[in-house]
N, C-alpha and C positions, 0 to 999 in steps of 0.2 A: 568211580574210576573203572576202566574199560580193560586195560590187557596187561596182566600181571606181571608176564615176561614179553619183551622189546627185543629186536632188533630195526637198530636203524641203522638208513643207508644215504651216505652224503652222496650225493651224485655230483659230483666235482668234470668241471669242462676236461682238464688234463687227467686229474686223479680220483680216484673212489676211495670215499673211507668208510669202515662198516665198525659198526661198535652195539654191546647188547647191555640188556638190563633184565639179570633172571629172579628178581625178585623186587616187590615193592620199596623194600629200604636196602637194597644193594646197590653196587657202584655202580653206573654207568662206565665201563671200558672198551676200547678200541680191541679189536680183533688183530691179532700178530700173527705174525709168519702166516701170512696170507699164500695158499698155493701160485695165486695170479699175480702178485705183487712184483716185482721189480725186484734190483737188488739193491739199490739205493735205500729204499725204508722197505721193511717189510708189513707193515699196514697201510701202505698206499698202492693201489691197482691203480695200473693203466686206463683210461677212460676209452682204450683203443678196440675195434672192431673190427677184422678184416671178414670180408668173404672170398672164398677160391672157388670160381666156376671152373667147371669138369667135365668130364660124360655122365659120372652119378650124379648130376646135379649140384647143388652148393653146400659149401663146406663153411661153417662159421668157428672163429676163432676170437678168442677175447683176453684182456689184460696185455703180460708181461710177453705171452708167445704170438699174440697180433701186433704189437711193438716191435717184434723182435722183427715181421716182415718186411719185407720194402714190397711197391708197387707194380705190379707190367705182367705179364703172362697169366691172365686169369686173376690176380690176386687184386682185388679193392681193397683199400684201407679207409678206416672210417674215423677222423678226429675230431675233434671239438662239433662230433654232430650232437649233442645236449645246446650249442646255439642254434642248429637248426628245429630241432626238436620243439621250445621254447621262445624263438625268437619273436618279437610283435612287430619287427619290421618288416621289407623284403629279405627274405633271408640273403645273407650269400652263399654264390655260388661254387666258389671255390677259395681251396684252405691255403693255408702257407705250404705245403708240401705242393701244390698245384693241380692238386686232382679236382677233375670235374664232380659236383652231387648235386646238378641241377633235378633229378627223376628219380631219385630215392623215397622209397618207403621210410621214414624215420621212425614210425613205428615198431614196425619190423627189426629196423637198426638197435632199438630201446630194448624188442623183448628179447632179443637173443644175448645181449648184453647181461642183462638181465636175469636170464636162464643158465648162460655157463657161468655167471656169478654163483648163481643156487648151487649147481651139479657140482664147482668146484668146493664148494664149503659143504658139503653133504659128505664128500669125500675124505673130507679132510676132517682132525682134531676135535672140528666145532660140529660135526652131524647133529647129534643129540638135539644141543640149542636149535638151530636151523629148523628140524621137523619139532622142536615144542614152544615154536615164538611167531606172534604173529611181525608182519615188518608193515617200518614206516621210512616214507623216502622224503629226503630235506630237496626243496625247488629251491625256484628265485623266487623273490618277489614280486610280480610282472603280473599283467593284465593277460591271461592268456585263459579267458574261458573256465571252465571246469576241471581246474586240473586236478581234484579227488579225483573225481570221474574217471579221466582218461589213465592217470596212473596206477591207477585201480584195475584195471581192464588188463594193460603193459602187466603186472605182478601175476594175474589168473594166468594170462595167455603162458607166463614164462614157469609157471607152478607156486610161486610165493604163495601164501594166504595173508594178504591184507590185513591190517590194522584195523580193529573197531574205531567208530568214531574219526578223528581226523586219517585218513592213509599218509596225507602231507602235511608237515609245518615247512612253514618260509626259511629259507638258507637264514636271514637276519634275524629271526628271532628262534631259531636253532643254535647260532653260534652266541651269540649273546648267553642263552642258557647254559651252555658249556662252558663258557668265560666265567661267569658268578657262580655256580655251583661248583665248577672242576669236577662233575662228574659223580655229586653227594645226591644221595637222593633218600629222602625223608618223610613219611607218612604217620596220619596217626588218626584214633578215633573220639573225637570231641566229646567231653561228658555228658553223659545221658541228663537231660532236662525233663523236672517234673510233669507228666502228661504232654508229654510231645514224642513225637517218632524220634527214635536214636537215628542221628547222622551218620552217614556213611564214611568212607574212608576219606582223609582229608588231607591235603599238602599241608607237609609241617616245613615252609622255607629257613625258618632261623637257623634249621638245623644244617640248611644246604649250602649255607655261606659261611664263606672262608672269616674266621674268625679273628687272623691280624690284616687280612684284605678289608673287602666292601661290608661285610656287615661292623668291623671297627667304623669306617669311615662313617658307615649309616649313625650310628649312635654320638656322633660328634657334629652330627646336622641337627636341623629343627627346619622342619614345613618338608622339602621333600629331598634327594639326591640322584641325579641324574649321569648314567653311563651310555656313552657312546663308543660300539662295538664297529669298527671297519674293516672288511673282508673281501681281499682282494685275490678273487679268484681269474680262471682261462678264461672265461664268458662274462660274469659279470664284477663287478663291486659293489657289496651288498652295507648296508647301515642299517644297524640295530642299537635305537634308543630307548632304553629300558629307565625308568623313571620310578623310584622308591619313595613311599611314603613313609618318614622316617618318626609319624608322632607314635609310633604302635609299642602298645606295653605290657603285651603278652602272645600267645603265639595264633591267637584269633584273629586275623588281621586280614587283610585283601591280599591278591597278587599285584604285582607291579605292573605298573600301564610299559606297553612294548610298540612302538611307533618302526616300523620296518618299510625299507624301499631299497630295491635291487636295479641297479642301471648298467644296461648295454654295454660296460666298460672293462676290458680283462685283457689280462697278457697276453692274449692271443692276437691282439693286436700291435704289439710290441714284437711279438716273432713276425707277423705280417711288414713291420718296417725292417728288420732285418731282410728280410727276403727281397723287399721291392727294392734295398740299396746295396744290392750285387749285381754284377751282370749277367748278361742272359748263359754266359759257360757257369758262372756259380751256382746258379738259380738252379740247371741244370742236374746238377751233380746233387745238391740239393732235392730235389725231388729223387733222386736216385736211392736218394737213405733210407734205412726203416724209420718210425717212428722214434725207437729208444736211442738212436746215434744223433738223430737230429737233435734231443732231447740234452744227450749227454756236451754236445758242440757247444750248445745255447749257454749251460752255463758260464764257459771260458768268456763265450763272448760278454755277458754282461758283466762280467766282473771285469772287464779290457784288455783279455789278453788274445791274440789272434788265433787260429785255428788253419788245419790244413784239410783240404778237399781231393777229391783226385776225378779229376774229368772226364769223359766218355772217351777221350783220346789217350787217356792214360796220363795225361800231364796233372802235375800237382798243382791248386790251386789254392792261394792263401787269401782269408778273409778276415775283418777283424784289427786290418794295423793300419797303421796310417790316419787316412781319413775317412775310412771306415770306421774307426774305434771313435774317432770324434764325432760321426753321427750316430753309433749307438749313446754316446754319453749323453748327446743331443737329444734322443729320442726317449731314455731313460726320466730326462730332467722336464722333458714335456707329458710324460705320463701323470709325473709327482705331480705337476703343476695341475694336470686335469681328475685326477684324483684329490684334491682338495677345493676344486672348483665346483666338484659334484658335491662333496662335504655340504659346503657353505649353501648349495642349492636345495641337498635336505635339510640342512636347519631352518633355513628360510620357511621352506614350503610345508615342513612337518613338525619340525618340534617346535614349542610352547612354553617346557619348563629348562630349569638349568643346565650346563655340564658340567659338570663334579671332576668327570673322570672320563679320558678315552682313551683306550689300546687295540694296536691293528693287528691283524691275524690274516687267513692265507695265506696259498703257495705263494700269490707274489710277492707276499713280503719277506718269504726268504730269500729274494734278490738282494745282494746287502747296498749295492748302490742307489736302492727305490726304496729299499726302509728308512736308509738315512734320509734320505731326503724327505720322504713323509712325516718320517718321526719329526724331524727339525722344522715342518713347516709346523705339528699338531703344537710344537712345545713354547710356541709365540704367542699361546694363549695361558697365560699368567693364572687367570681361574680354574684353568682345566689341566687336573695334574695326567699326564700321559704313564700309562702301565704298560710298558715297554717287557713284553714275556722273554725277547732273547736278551735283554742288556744280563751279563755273566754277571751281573753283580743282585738282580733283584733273588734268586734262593735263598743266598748269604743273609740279605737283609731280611726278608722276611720272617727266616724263621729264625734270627736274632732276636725279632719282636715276641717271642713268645716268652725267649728268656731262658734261664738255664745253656748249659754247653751247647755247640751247636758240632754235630756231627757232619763228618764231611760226605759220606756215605748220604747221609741224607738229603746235604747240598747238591749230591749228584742223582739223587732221585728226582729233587722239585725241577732241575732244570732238567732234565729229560720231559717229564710230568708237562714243563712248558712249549715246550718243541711240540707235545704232540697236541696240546692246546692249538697251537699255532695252527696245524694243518688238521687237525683232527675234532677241531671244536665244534663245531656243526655235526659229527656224527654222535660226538656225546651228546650235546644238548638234545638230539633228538630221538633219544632213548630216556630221555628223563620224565618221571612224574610229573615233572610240572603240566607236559600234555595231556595227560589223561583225563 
């Protein structure tokens, strides 16, 4: 095992999640009250990057206070460039807000992102950790080259020191780790055998599973049990099938086979149909917002209730009712649709063995009108029981199954505990042991 204390960093299209691990059998946690974070969560940063050219040359800004700009006198704003960054197609050219980034550096874009991520958390609460943890950053899943390599370079250039050993694990089999551990992280030293070298430090998993969750389930199979993790991020949708060999009858046992694929498909293509079914005064005004207003608009509309704009004429503009709300609902119910269409594509083309158990996580699935509708497509499968983290009723139950009173204090722990699974499971899982 390689780096005894972890931070990792989810690089999320819209949102950044950082979470650390200071010791071999310590938790895996998310990082709060983040300086750069938003006010909506505070362990979630902006994914946003403006530059302001000057006379002193450029000026770079990151998180909640590059959100906070809007575009035009010198000021670039930089979003969802982790699809430029990453992308294996032609990228495009321009976002939903409307700015051009055909001749950007995205490199460039990465490290300074990057760099006042560091400076801010140096400054802040978490210094200590920061200068005594090496980091590792969660990608996609995708064909794109050497991405140690290159993100390895991004982390020097911006001051981090890199991770021994892997500097990346895959968004899918990052969040999948966060999902079945929640964040346990377990080690130990195998007994020393007559005339042989003593084994080094060893992942102790039993220890890492939740004990009325998947390691119950695991004990009521025979041959093997299969979890399919779906993470519906700004850039991609990532599937993480994690596959348990359930004959094991001590803690000497293998890791679980992890089958991962991240596909082109994310909300940010959902804001791109809002955008493109206003007209060219909305579209307007629209590009007129900072990042955090557009951000904050977005939510009324997908929930269907309309929103107001105010024009470059000063007239007020409403978007969002009528038949606009009927093609956002439109466009909501064709996403579900193509998010289960990729599903069936990676079963198809990647897994092998069963599915036991699926639960979806990401920012997108805290849209409530695309969780439902995902959740209700995953739950037509009769075999495959869905672990649904926001239903207000799975804390209650769960920790019912352990038995004795159940405390309500507590109930309101697991479900917070789950919210941050939701959007933060990828940053835990990739501070866990299990990488190393």
């Amino acid at each position: 095992m390689k780096n005894r204390r972890l931070v990792s960093i989810d690089l999320g299209s819209a949102y950044t999640k950082v979470a650390i691990r200071r010791d071999w059998n310590g938790a895996s946690d998310l990082l709060r009250d983040l300086p750069l974070a938003g006010d909506e969560v505070d362990f979630c940063v902006p994914s946003v990057v403006a530059r302001t050219d000057g006379p002193g040359g450029a000026r770079w800004t990151i998180g909640a206070a590059a959100a906070a700009l809007t575009p035009g006198d010198g000021v670039h704003i930089f979003r969802y460039w982790k699809a430029r960054l990453f992308a294996t197609d032609s990228p495009v050219t321009r976002d939903q807000m409307g700015q051009g980034t055909e001749s950007e550096d995205w490199d460039r874009v990465a490290t300074e992102f990057f760099r006042g991520l560091r400076e801010s958390l140096q400054g802040s609460r978490y210094g200590d950790d920061i200068a005594s943890s090496a980091v590792r950053v969660c990608v996609p899943r995708m064909e794109m080259g050497d991405a140690d390599g290159r993100i390895a370079g991004i982390l020097d250039a911006a001051g981090w020191r890199p991770a021994r050993g892997r500097v990346t694990v895959y968004e899918p089999e990052s969040n999948a780790c966060g999902m079945f551990t929640r964040g346990r992280n377990a080690t130990w030293y195998p007994p020393a055998a007559s005339f042989a070298p003593r084994e080094g430090r060893s992942l102790h998993l039993m220890k890492m599973l939740e004990p009325e969750g998947f390691l119950q389930a695991l004990r009521r199979m025979a041959g093997s049990f299969g979890v399919l993790v779906i993470d519906i991020g700004g850039f991609t949708t990532d599937f993480g099938y994690v596959q348990f060999d359930t004959s094991f009858s001590s803690n000497d046992w293998h890791r679980p086979t992890i089958v991962q694929q991240s596909y082109e498909l994310g909300i940010r293509e959902l804001d791109q149909a809002i955008y493109d079914s206003v007209d060219e005064d909305a579209q307007r005004a629209i590009r007129a917002l900072s990042p955090g207003e557009w951000d904050a608009l977005k939510v009324d509309l997908y929930r269907g209730a309309p929103v107001t704009l105010q024009g470059a004429d000063g007239r007020l503009l409403r978007i969002g009712a009528g038949e606009d709300a009927g093609r956002t609902t439109a466009a909501l119910r064709k996403f579900a649709e193509r998010v289960i269409a990729v599903r069936d594509t990676f079963l198809r083309d990647h897994v092998r063995g069963p599915i036991n158990a699926q639960t979806l996580t990401g920012g997108g699935s805290m849209i409530a009108p695309l969780h439902r509708a995902v959740v209700q497509a995953l739950a037509t499968d009769e075999e495959a029981r869905v672990y649904d983290l926001l239903d207000e009723n799975e804390p209650r139950q769960t920790l019912a199954a352990r038995g004795g009173r159940v405390r309500e204090e507590e109930v309101e722990a697991r479900a917070r505990r789950n919210q941050e699974l939701v959007r933060g499971g990828s940053a835990i899982g990739g501070s866990s042991v299990f990488f190393e």
